[in-house]
C-alpha positions as CSV (number, residue, x, y, z in Angstrom):
1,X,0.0,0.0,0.0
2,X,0.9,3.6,-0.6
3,X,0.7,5.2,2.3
4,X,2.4,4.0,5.5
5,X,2.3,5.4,8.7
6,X,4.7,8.5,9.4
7,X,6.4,9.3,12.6
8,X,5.7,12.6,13.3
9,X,8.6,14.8,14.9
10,X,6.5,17.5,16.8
11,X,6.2,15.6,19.7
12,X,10.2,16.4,20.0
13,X,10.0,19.9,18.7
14,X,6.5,21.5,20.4
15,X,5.3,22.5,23.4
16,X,1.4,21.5,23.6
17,X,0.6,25.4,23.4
18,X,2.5,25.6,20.0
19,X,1.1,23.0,18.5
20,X,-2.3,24.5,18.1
21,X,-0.2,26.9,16.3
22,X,-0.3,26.3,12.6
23,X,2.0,28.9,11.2
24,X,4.9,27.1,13.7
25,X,8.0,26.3,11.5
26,X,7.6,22.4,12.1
27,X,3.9,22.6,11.8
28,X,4.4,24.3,8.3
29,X,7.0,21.4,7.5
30,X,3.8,19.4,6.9
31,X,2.7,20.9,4.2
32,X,5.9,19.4,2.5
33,X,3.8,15.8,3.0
34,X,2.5,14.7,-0.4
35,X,-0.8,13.8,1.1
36,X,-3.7,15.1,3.2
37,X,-2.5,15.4,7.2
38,X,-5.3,15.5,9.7
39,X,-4.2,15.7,13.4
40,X,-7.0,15.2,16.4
41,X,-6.2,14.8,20.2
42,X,-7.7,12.3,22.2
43,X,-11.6,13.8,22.2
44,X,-11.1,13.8,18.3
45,X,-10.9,17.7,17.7
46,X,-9.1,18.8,15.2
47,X,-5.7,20.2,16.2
48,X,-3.8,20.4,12.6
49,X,-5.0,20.6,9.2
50,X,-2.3,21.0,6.4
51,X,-2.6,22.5,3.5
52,X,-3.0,19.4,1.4
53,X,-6.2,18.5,4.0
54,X,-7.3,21.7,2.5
55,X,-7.3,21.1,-1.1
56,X,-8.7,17.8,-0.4
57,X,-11.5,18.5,2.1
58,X,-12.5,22.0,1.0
59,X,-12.2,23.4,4.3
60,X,-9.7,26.1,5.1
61,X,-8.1,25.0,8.5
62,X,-9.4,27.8,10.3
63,X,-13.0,26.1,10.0
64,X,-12.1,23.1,11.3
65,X,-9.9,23.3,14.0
66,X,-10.9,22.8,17.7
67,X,-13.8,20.8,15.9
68,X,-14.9,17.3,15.8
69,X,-13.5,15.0,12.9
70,X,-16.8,13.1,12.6
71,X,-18.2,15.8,9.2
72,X,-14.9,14.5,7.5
73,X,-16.1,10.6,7.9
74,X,-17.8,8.8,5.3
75,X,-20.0,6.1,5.6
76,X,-18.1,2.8,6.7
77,X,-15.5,4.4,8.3
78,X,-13.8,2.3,10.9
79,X,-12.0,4.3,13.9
80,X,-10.2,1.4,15.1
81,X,-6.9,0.0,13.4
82,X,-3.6,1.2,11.7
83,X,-4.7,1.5,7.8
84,X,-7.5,1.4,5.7
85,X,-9.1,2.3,2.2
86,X,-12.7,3.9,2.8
87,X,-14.3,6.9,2.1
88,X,-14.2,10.3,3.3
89,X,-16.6,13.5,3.0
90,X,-15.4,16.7,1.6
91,X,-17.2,20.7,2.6
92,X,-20.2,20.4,-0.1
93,X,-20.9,16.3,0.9
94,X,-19.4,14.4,-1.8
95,X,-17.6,11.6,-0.3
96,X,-14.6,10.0,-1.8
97,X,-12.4,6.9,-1.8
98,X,-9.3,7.5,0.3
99,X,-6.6,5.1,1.2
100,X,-5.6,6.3,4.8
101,X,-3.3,5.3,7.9
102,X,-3.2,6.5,11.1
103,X,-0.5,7.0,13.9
104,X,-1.2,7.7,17.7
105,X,1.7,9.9,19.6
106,X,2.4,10.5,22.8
107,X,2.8,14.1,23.3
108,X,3.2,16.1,27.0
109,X,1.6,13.2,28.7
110,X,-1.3,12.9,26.2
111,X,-2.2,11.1,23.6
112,X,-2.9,12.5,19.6
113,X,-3.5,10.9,16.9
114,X,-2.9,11.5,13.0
115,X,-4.5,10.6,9.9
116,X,-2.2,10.6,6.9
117,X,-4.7,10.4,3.9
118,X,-4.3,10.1,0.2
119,X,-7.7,10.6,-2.0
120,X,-7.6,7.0,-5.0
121,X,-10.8,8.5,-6.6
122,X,-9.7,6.8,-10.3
123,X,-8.8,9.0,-12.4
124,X,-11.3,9.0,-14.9
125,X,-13.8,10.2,-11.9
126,X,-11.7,13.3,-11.2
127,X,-11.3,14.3,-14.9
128,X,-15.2,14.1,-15.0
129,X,-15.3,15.9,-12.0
130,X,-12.7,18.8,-13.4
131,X,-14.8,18.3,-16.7
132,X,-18.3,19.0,-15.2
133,X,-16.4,21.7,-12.8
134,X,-15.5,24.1,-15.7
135,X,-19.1,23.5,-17.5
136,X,-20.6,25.1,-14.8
137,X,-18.5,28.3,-15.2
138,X,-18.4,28.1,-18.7
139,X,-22.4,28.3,-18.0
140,X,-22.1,30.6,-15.2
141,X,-20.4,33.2,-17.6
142,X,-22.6,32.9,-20.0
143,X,-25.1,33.9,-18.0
144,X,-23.1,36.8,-16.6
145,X,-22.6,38.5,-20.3
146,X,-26.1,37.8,-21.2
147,X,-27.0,39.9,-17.6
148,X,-24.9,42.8,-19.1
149,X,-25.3,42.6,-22.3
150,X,-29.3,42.9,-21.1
151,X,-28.8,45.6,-18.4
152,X,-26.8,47.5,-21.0
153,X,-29.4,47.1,-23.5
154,X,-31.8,48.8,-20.7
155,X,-29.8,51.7,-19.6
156,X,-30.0,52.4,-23.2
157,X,-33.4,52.2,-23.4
158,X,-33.9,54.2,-20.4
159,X,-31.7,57.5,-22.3
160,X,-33.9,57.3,-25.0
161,X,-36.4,58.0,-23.3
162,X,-34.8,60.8,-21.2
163,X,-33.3,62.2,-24.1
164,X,-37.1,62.2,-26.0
165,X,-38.2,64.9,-23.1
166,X,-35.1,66.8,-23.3
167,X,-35.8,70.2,-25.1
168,X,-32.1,71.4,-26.1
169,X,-30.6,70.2,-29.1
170,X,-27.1,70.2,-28.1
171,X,-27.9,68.5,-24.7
172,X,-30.1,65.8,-26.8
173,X,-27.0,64.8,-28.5
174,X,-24.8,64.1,-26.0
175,X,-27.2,61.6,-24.5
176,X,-27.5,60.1,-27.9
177,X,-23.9,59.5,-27.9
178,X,-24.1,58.1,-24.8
179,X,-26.4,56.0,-25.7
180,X,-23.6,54.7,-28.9
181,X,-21.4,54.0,-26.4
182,X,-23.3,52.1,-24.2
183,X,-24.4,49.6,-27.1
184,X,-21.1,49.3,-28.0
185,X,-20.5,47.5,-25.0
186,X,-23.4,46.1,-25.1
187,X,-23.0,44.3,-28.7
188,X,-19.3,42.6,-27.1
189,X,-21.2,41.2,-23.8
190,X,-23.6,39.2,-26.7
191,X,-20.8,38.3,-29.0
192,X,-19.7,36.9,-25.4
193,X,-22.3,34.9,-24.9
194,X,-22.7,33.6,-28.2
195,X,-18.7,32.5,-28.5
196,X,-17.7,29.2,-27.5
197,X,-14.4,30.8,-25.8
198,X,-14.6,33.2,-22.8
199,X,-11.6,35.3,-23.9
200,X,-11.0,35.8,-27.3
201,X,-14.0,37.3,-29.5
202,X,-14.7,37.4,-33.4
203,X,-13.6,41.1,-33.8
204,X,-15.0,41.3,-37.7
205,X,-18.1,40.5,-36.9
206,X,-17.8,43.1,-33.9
207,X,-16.8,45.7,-35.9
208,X,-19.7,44.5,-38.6
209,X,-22.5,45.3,-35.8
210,X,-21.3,48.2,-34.8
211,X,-21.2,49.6,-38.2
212,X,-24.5,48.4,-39.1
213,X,-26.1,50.0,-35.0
214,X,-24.4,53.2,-36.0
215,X,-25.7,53.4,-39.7
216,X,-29.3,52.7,-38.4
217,X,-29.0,55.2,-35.6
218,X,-27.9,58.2,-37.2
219,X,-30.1,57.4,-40.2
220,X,-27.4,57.7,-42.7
221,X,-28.1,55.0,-44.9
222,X,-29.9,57.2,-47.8
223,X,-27.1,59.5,-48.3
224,X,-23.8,58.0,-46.6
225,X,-22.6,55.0,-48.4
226,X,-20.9,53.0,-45.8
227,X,-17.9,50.4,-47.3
228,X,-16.6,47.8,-45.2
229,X,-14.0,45.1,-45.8
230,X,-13.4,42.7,-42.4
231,X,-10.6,40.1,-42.9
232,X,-11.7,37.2,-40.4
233,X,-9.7,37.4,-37.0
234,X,-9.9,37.1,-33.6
235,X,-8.4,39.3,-30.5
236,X,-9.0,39.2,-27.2
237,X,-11.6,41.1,-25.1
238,X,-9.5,43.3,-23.1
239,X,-8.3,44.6,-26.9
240,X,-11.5,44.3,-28.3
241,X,-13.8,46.5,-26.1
242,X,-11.4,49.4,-26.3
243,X,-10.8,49.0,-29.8
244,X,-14.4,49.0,-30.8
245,X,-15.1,52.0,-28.3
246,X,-12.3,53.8,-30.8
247,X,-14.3,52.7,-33.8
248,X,-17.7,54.2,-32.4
249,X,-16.3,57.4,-31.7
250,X,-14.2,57.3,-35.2
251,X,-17.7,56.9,-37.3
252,X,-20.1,58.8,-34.6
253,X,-17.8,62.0,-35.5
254,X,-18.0,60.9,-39.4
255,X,-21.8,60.7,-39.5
256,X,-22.3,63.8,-37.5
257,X,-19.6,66.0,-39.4
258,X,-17.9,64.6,-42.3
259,X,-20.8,65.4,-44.3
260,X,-22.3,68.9,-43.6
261,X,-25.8,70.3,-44.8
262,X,-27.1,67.3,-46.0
263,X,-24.0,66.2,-48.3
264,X,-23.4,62.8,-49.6
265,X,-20.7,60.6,-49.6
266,X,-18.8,57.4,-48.2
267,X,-17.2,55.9,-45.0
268,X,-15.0,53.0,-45.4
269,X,-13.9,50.7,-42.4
270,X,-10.8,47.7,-43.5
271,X,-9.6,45.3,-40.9
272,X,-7.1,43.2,-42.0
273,X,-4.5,41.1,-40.5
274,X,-0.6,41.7,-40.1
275,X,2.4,39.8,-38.9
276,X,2.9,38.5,-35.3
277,X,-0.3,39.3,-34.0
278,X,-0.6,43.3,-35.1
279,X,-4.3,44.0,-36.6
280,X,-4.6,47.1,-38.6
281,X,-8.1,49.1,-38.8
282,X,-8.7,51.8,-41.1
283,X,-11.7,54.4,-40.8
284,X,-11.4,56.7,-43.7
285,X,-14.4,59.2,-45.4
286,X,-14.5,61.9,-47.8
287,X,-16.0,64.2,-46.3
288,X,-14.9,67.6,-45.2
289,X,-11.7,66.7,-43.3
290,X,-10.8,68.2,-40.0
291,X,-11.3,71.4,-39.3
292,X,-8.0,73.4,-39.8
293,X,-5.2,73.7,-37.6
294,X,-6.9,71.0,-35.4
295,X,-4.5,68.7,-33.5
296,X,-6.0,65.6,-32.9
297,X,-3.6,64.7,-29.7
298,X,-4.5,67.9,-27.5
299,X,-8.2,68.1,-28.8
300,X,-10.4,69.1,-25.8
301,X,-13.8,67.5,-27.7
302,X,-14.9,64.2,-25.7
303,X,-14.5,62.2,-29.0
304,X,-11.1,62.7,-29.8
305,X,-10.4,62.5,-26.3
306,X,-11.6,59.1,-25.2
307,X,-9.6,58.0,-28.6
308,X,-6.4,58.9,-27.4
309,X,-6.8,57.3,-23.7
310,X,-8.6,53.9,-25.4
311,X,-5.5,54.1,-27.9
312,X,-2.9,54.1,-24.7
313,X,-4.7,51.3,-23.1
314,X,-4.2,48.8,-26.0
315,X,-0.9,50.2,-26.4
316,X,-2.1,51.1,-30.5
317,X,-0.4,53.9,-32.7
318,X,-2.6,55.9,-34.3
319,X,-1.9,57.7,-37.3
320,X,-4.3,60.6,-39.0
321,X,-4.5,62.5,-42.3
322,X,-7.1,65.0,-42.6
323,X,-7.1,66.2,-45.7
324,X,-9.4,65.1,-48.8
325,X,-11.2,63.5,-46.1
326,X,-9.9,62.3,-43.3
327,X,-8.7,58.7,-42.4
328,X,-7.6,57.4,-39.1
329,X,-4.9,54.2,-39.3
330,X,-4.6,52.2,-36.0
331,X,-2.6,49.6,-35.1
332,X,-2.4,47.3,-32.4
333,X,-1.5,43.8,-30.8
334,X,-4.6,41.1,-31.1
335,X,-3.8,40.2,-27.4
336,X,-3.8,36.0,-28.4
337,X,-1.1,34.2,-27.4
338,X,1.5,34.0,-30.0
339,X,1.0,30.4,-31.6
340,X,4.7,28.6,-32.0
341,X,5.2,25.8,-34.7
């Protein structure tokens, strides 16, 4: 058998008052053991719990000291004897098969005794376990971006409504654009939920919403031909969320200025992929331009802005030309791991 009894050196090195100390140097020597250690004194309270008891039980050690061993025991235990194979019961009451010995010490004129214990659930069990484990978070995130993505859809809803009682033009449009920014999250928190991976999100099809939310909200379609070209790639959602917050602000300020008094023309958005995990975006129109003498990086407008601080946090150069149009060129690291050969 695997385990055999292991004689203990603390009845040489503790006092009985330090050994109810767990952070005592040869009480942490324990959690060197390969296996679960679980110490009781002669009413069977606990008195040491390493870490490996902790792992295996579910307890931290703090819960179970100075209490009684019997919420560990599974059915069929026997108390008697030197070593057995029976089962134990973990914090949430699943018992399992353990292959345990035990070794009664004489320490200060009293006896304690101590369970070495080493958990022989086969392995196929515990991959099952591990298995059914990570398909309850997998479903317990899904159902955390579906929450958002639904409370962001109602914030939403709720300035639209504000914004329909609010009398001023100017102040009308800022909730509006609130409102674009709020779906933008909104639209990642459901691609979240409809991916099959937690971290890395379709970014074309990202950018393709947004484009298509932002066409339908500023009712550009009629005179505002809208181009897009989306290699298929993926980046991660701490890169995607600030990247699509960029592109939002990018074609809110070409819908709303680009094309003065009513003028037609066209907004093209290309995503395409480049070496060692860069991305390169382009957001180009030919519409007006930029205003002259206007420098983008000390801009005081809200847009331009948020742009520059959402550009730091992915770590993206941004480059800008504003004449004949204006086109803004970004690029940045997907955030994957780098796949090696």
């Amino acid at each position: 058998m695997r385990v055999k009894p292991v004689p203990l050196p603390v009845s040489q090195l503790l006092g009985d008052r330090d050994f109810l100390d767990q952070t005592h140097p040869a009480i942490r020597v324990l959690d060197l053991v390969h296996d679960a250690v679980v110490v009781v004194d002669r009413r069977g309270a606990i008195i040491l719990f390493n870490q490996h008891a902790e792992a295996m039980f579910g307890y931290r050690a703090e819960e179970v000291l100075g209490k009684a061993l019997e919420p560990l025991l599974g059915v069929g235990l026997a108390r008697s004897g030197e070593r057995s194979e029976t089962r134990w019961r973990r914090k949430d009451g699943s018992e399992f098969p353990v292959e345990w010995s035990r070794s009664e010490i004489a320490l200060n004129g009293r006896t304690i005794c101590a369970y070495i214990l080493h958990d022989i659930t086969p392995p196929t069990v515990t991959e099952e376990r591990l298995r059914a484990t990570l398909r309850e978070k997998d479903v317990l995130i899904e159902e955390v971006h579906h929450r958002v993505k639904n409370n962001l859809q109602v914030i939403t809803s709720l300035l639209g409504l504000q914004a329909r009682t609010i009398k001023d033009p100017a102040t009308r449009k800022k909730f509006e654009e609130s409102r674009y920014r709020i779906q933008a999250m909104a639209i990642l928190h459901e691609i979240l939920y409809e991916s099959s991976s937690i971290a890395e999100i379709d970014f074309g099809d990202y950018i393709r919403r947004m484009v298509e939310h932002l066409v339908r909200s500023y009712g550009a379609a009629s005179r505002i031909r809208t181009e897009v070209r989306l290699e298929p790639l993926h980046c991660h959602r701490d890169v995607a969320l600030p990247c699509g917050l960029i592109v939002n602000e990018l074609l809110s300020n070409a819908f709303k200025y680009a094309f003065p008094g009513g003028k037609t023309g066209g907004i093209r958005v290309v995503l395409r992929r480049g070496a060692q995990g860069k991305v390169h975006l382009l957001v180009r129109d030919n519409g007006v331009g930029l205003p002259p003498g206007l420098d983008w990086k000390t801009s005081p407008t809200l847009g331009l802005r948020l742009v520059r601080t959402l550009a730091r946090q992915i770590d993206a150069d941004v480059k800008i030309r504003g004449r004949e149009g204006t086109l803004f060129s970004i690029t940045f690291l997907d955030g994957l791991p780098i796949s090696v050969d």
